[in-house]
C-alpha positions in Angstrom: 38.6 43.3 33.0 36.7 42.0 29.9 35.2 38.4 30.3 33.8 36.6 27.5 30.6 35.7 28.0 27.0 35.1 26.7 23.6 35.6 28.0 20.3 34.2 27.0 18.0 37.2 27.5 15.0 35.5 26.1 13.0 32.4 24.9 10.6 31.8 22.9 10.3 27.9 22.1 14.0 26.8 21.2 14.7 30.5 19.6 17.0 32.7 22.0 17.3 36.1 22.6 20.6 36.7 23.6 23.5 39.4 24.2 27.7 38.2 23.7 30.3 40.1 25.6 33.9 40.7 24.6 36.5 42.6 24.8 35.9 44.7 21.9 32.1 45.0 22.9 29.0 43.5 23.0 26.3 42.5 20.2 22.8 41.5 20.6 21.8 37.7 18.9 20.5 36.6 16.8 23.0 38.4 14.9 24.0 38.2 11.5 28.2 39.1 10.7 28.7 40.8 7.2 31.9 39.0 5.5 34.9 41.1 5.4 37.2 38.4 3.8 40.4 40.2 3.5 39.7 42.9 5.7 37.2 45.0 4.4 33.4 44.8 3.7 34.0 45.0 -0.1 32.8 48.9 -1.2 31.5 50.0 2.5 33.3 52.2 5.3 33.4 50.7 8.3 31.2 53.5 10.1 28.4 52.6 7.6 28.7 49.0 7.9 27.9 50.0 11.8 25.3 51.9 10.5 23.6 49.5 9.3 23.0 47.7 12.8 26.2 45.3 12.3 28.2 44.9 15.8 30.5 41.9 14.9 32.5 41.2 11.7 34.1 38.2 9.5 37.6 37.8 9.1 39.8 35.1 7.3 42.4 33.7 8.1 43.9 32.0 4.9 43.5 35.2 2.8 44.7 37.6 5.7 47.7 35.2 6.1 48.1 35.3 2.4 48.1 39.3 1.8 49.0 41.5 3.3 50.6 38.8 6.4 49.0 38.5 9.6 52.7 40.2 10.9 52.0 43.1 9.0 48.7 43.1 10.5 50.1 42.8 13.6 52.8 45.1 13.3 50.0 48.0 12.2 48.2 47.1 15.1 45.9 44.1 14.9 43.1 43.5 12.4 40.5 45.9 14.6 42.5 49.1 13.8 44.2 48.0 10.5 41.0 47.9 8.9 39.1 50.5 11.8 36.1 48.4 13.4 36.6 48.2 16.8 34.2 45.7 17.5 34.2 42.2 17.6 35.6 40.5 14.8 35.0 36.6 14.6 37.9 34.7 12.0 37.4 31.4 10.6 40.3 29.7 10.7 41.3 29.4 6.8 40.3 25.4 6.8 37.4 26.2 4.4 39.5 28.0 1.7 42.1 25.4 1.9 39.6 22.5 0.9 37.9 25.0 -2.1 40.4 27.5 -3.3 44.0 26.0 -2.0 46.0 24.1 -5.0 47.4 20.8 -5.3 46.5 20.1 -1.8 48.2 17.4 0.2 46.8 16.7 3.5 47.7 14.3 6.5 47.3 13.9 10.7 49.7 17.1 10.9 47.4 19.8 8.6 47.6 21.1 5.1 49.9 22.1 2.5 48.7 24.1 -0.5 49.3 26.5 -2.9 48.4 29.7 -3.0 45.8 30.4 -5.7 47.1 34.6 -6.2 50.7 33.4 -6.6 51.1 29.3 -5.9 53.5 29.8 -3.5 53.7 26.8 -0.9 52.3 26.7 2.4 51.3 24.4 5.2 48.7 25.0 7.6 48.3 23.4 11.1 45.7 23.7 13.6 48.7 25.2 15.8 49.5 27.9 12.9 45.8 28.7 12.1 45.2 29.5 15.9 48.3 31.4 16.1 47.7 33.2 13.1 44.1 34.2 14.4 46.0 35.1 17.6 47.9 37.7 15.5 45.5 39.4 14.1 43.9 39.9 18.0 41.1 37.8 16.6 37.8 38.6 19.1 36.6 34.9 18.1 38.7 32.3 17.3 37.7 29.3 15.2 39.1 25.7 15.5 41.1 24.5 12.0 38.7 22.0 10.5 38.3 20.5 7.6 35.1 20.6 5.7 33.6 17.8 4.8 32.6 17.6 1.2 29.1 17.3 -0.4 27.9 14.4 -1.0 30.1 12.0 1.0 29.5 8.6 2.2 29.2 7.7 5.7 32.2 6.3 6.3 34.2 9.2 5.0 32.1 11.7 6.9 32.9 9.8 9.7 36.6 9.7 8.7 36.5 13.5 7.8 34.6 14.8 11.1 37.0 12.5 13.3 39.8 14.1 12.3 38.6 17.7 12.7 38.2 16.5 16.4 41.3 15.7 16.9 42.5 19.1 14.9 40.1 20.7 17.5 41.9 19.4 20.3 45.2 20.9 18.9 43.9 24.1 18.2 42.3 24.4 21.7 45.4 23.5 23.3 47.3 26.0 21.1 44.6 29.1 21.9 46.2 31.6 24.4 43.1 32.4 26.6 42.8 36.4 27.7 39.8 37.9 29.3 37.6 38.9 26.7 38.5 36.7 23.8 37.2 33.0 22.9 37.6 30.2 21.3 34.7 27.9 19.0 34.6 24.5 18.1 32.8 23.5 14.7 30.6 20.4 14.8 31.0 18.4 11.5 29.6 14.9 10.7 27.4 15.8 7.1 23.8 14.6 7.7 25.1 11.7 9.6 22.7 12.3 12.9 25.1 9.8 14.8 28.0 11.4 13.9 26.9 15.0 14.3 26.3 13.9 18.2 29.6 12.7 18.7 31.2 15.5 17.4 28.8 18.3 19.4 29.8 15.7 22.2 33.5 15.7 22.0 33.7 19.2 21.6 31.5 19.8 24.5 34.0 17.6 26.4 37.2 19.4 25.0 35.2 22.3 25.8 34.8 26.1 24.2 33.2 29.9 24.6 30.8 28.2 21.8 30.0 26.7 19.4 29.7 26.5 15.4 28.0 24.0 13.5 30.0 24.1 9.7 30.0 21.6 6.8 26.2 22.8 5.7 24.8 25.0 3.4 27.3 22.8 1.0 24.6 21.8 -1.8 22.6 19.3 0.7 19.6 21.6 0.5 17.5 22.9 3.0 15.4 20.5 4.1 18.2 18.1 4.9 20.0 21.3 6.9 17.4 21.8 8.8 17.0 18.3 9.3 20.3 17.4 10.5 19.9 21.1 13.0 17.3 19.5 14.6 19.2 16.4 15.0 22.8 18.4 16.3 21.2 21.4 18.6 20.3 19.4 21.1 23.6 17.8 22.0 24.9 21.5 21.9 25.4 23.3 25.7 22.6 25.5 25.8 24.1 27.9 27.9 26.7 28.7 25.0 26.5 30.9 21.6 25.8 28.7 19.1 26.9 29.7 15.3 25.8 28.4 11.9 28.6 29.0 9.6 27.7 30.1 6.1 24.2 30.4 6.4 22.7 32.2 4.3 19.5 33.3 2.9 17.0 34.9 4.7 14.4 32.0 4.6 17.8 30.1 6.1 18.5 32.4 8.7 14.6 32.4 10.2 14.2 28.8 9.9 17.4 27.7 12.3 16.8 30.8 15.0 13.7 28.6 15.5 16.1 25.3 16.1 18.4 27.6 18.6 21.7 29.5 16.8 22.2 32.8 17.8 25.0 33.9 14.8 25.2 33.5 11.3 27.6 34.9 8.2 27.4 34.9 4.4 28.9 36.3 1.4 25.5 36.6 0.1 24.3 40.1 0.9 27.6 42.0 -0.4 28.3 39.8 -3.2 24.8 39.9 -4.6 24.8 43.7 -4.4 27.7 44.1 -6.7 25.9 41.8 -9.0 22.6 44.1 -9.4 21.0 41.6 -6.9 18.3 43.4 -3.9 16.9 41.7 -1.3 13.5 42.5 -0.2 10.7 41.8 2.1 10.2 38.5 0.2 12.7 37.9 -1.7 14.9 39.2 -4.6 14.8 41.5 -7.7 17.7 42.3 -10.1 18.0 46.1 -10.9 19.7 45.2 -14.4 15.9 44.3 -15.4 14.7 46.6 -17.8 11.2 47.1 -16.1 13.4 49.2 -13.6 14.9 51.3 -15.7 12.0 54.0 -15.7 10.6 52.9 -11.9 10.6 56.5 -9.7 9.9 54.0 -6.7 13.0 53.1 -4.6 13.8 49.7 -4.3 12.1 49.2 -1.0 10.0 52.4 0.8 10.4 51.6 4.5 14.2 50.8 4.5 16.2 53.5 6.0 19.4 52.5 3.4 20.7 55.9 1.1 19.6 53.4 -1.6 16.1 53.9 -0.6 15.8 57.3 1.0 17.8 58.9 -1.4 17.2 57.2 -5.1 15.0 55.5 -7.6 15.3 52.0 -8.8 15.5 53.7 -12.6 18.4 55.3 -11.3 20.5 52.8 -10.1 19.9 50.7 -13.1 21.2 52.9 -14.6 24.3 52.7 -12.4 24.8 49.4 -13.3 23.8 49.6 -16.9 27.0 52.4 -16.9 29.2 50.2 -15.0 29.4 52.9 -11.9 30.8 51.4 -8.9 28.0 53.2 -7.2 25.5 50.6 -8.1 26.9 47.9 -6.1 28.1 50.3 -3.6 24.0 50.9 -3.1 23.1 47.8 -3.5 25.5 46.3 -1.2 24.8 49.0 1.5 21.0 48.2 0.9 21.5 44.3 1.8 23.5 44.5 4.9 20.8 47.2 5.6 17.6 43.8 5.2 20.0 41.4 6.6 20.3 43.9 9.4 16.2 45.0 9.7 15.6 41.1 9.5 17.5 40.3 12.4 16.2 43.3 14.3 13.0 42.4 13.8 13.5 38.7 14.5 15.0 39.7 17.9 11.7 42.0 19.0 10.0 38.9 18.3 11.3 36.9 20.6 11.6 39.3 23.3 8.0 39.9 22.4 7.2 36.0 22.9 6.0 36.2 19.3 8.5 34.7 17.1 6.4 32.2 15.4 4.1 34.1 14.5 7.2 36.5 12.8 8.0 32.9 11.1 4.4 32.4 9.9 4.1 35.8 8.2 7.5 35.5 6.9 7.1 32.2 5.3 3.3 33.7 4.1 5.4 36.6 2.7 8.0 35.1 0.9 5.7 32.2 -0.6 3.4 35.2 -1.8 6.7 36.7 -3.5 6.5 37.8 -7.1 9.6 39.4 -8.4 7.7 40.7 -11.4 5.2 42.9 -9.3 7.9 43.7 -7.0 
């Protein structure tokens, strides 16, 4: 039988090597999880998305339970072969979506009711319905329903916000149906507020989880005040557990909190800037629509294995975008996950290699040497 389960491989300072086991496979940390909101990583096949390094996937539950159903899902055999990645596939629990794209919301103790924002339909969402939902879909991870806490808030209300989630978390723990293999994380909340990101890391630790998410960050605070309030959190989280930043992010965001400890990490940002003509590279970023690409025989970055780079120019898929192709962000997208991929690659032989901070150092050299112009 499967068990879920996480080891820490190797340390170097408060960055981990680790490897998370699951009933749908393992995958190295750190790792980072390309965003397949509603079941697909928008303009990828799922074998290349594997190509690219990925082992675990995002899901969602508010738009999976939105369209097509999570009992269609189920009925076409859970969310691994409905959308064909049989690896892990970690869902946040819709309580994100709720808060930014739900409609006339109304919540109380019990959970949310909303409208949908593709047909404003009516629904209500409970920490009871969001794990079962998850459950449905044969979610690998699970995520407690939370709510997340606005930015900026007061203390008070912080306080107000992340003491509910706790008692949300309780519910949906209660409500998880455990099966070797599978697990369940609780989200810390509590803003910036140290104090009241240690009592939340604290009561989840009580309630207790297969790991656990720090969310509510990467909101508009900054990141000097995220890293701030990592520093602050990581150490009232149980070292022995995956530890997730949800959200997060940029490159320079992902580097900086593998050295405060998390081992997983998500964003939008990768897929969503390719289809926008956005490329990351060693460094930063450069946007193909610029015209100085439009004659450039270079690819868009020589020692990445992506068909972007191995197989055409930058003038080229400038072009692609200039035509309104959907091979541009096809490319470009493909490219991304590829860097997000290499990054955290590289940032694990690092660590295994005891020399993650000097990765950090040149990194940080690297990116404050960045300009997009000679790039």
């Amino acid at each position: 039988m499967n068990v879920f389960s996480f080891d820490v491989l190797a340390t170097d300072g408060p960055a981990r090597r680790g490897r998370l086991y699951t009933a749908h496979g393992t995958a190295e940390t750190p790792a980072f999880m390309p965003v397949g909101t509603g079941g697909t990583i928008k303009g990828m096949l799922p074998d290349h998305v594997a190509g690219t390094g990925a082992e675990i996937i995002l899901g969602n539950t508010y738009h999976l339970m939105l369209r097509p159903g999570s009992l269609r899902v189920k009925t076409l055999g859970g969310l691994h072969a409905f959308m064909g990645w049989p690896g892990p596939i970690l869902t946040d629990s819709g309580g994100f979506q709720v808060m930014s794209l739900g409609k006339l919301r109304d919540m109380t103790e019990d959970g949310v009711t909303f409208r949908s924002h593709i047909d404003g339909s009516m629904h209500h969402l409970t920490p009871e319905r969001s794990t079962e939902i998850q459950d449905s879909l044969d979610s690998t991870i699970t995520m407690v329903f939370d709510e997340c806490t606005p930015w900026p808030v007061e203390e008070g209300a912080a306080a107000d916000s992340m003491r509910l989630s706790m008692r949300w978390a309780k519910r949906s723990r209660q409500a998880f149906r455990a099966r070797p293999g599978y697990g369940q994380f609780g989200i810390v909340q509590g803003s910036i507020f140290p104090d009241l990101r240690a009592e939340s890391a604290t009561t989840l630790t009580d309630i207790g989880f297969e790991g656990y998410a720090v969310g509510g960050l990467a909101v508009g605070e900054g990141q000097q005040k995220m890293f701030d309030t990592l520093d602050v959190t990581t150490p009232h989280m149980p070292p022995a557990s995956p530890r997730y930043l949800m959200g997060v992010g940029r490159p320079s965001d992902i580097v900086g909190a593998v050295a405060r400890g998390f081992d997983m990490f998500d964003c939008v940002l990768p897929t969503r800037s390719g289809r926008t003509g956005k490329a990351f590279v060693p460094g930063g970023e450069l946007n193909i629509r610029n015209a100085r690409h439009a004659e450039a025989e270079t690819p868009i970055d020589p020692d990445c294995p992506c068909p972007a780079c191995r197989q055409f120019s930058r003038g080229y898929i400038h072009h692609l975008f200039k035509a309104g192709e959907m091979l541009g962000p096809i490319l470009l997208t493909w490219h991304n996950l590829q860097h997000f991929q290499d990054l955290l690659r590289s940032v694990r032989d690092a660590i295994d290699a005891g020399g993650f901070f000097a990765f950090q150092s040149d990194f940080a050299a690297r990116e404050a040497a960045f300009d997009p112009q000679s790039n």
